[in-house]
C-alpha positions in Angstrom: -16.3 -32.4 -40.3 -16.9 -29.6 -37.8 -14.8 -26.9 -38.3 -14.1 -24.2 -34.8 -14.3 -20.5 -34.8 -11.5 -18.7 -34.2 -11.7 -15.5 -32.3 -9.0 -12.7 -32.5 -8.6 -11.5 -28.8 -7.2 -8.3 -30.4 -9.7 -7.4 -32.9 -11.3 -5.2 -30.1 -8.6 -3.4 -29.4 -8.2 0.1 -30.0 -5.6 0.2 -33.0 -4.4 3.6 -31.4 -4.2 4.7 -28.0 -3.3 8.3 -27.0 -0.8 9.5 -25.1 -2.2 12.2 -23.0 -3.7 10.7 -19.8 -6.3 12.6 -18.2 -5.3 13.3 -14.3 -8.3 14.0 -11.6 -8.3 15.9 -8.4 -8.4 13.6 -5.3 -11.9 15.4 -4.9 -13.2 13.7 -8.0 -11.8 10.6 -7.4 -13.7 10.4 -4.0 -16.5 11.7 -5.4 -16.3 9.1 -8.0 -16.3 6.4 -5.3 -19.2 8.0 -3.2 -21.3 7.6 -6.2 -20.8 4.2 -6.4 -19.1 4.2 -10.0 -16.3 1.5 -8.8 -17.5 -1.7 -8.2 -15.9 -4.8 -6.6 -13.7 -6.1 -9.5 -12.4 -2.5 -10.0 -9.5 -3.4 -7.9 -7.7 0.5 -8.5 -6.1 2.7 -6.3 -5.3 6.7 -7.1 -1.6 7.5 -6.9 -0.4 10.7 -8.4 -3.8 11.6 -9.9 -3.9 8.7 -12.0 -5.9 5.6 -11.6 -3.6 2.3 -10.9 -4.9 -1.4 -11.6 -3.4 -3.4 -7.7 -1.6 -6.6 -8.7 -3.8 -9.8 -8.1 -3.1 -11.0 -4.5 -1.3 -14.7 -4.4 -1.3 -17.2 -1.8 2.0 -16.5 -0.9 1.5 -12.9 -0.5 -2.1 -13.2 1.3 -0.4 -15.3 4.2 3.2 -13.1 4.6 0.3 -10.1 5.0 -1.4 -12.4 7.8 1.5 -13.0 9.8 3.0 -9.4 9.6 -0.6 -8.4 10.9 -0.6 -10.8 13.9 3.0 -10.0 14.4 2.0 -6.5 14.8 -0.9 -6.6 17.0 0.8 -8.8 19.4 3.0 -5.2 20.3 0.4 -2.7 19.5 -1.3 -0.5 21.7 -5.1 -0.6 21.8 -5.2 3.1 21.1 -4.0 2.4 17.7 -5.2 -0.6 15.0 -4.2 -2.1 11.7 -6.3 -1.7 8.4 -5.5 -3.8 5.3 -6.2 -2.9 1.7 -8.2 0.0 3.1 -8.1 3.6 1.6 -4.7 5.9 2.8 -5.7 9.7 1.8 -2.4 11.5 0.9 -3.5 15.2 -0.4 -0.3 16.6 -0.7 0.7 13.8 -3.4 -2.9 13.6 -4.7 -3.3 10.0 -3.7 -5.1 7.7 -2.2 -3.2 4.1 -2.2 -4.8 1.0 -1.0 -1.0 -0.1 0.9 -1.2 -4.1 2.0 -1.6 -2.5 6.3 -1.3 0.3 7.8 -1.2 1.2 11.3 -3.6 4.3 12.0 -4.9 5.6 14.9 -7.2 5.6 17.4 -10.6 2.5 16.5 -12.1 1.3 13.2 -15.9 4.0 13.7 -13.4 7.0 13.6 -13.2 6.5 9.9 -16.7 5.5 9.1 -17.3 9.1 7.3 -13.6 9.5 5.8 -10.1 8.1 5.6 -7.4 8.3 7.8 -4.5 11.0 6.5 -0.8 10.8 7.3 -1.4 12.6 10.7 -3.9 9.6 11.7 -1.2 7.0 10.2 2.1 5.4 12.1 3.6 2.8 9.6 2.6 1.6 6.1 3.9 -2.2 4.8 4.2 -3.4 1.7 4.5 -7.2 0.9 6.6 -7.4 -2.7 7.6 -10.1 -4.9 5.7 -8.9 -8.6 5.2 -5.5 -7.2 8.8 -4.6 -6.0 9.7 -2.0 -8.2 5.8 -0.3 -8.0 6.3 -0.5 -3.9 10.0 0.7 -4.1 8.4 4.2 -6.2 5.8 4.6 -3.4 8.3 5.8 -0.9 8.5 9.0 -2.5 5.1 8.9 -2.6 4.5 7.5 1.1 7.6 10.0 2.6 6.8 13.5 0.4 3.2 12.4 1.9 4.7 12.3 5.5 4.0 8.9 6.6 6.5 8.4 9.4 7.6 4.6 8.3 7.2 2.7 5.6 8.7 -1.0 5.4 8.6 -3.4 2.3 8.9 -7.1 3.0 10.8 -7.9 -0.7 10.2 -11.8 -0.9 12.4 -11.6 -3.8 15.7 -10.7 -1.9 14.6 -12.2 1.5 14.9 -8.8 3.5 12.5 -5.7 4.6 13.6 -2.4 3.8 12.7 0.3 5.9 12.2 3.7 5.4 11.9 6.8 7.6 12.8 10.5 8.5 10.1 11.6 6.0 10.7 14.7 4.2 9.3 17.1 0.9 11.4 14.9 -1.0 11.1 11.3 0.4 12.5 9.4 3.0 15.6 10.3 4.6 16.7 7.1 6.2 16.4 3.5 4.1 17.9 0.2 5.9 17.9 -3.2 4.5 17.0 -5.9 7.1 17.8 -9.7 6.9 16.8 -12.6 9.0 18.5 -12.3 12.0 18.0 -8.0 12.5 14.9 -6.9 14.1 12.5 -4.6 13.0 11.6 -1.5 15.9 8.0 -0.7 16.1 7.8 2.8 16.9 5.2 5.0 17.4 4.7 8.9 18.1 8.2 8.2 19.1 7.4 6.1 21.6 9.0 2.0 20.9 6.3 -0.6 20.9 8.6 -3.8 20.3 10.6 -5.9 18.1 9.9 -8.1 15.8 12.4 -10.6 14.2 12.6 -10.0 10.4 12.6 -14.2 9.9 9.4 -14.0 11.4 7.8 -12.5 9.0 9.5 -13.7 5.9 8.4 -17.3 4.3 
């Protein structure tokens, strides 16, 4: 008779863990990255001076992203493109989020050297269904930071919520959007189109 090993998944596991966490500039966390010390599975982002593991990406979410992006660039101006899951540098809230897009100005050299800052940035989305309540707290976040809009597609309740009118404390103005509203793309002030909100919900 053969008998199996039985290994405790815990027995490596501190038995204490502090509860001081250590919070970094947003200079050291980008000098961090330029030295290569993240690599490819380190899926983080830096919000609030604190390292954050980002949710694993489903299926579901992955394709809402694609649509919203195609959606998007149907009505957007050439002067202006989308990045997805690309660095958004926020130094007022000492962050630097990884948002699912975000609509930033001008073409994708002008930010071989840096990121782009709220001044460089028109609209930040969020696709939620596990990550609803993490996306909700960014607003704060996103508006103290002063990006001008800031929509969450919320699988879970079948709407977007949109928030604008950024100020030191947050967003001003927050809708909720169900199928049959439309969602105004506007930029610098200036409105790009509509887009239905059940065009971009599953």
């Amino acid at each position: 008779m053969s008998t199996a090993a039985i290994t405790d998944s815990t027995a490596a596991r501190p038995r204490w863990v502090p509860s001081s966490l250590y919070r970094m500039t947003l200079e050291k966390y980008e000098s961090l990255i330029a030295s290569g010390f993240f690599g490819k599975r380190d899926d983080v982002h830096f919000i609030n001076g604190y390292l954050v593991n980002r949710m694993a990406e489903s299926p579901l979410h992955g394709a809402v992203c694609e649509v919203i992006r195609v959606a998007i660039e149907a009505i957007l101006l050439a002067s202006w493109h989308i990045r997805g899951e690309k660095g958004l540098r926020i130094p007022s809230q000492v962050s630097l989020p990884r948002p699912d897009l975000a609509i930033v100005r001008g073409k994708q050299r002008d930010y071989l050297a840096r990121f782009p800052e709220p001044a460089d940035t028109a609209l930040v989305v969020e696709v939620a269904f596990s990550s609803l309540n993490e996306d909700r707290a960014m607003a704060d976040i996103y508006g103290a930071g002063g990006i001008p809009s800031y929509w969450i597609v919320n699988l879970i309740d079948g709407q977007v919520e949109v928030h604008s009118n950024p100020g030191p404390d947050g967003y001003r103005t927050h809708e909720v959007l169900a199928p049959g509203h439309v969602l105004n793309l506007v930029i610098d002030g200036v409105a790009m189109g509509e887009i239905a909100v059940a065009d971009i919900l599953p």
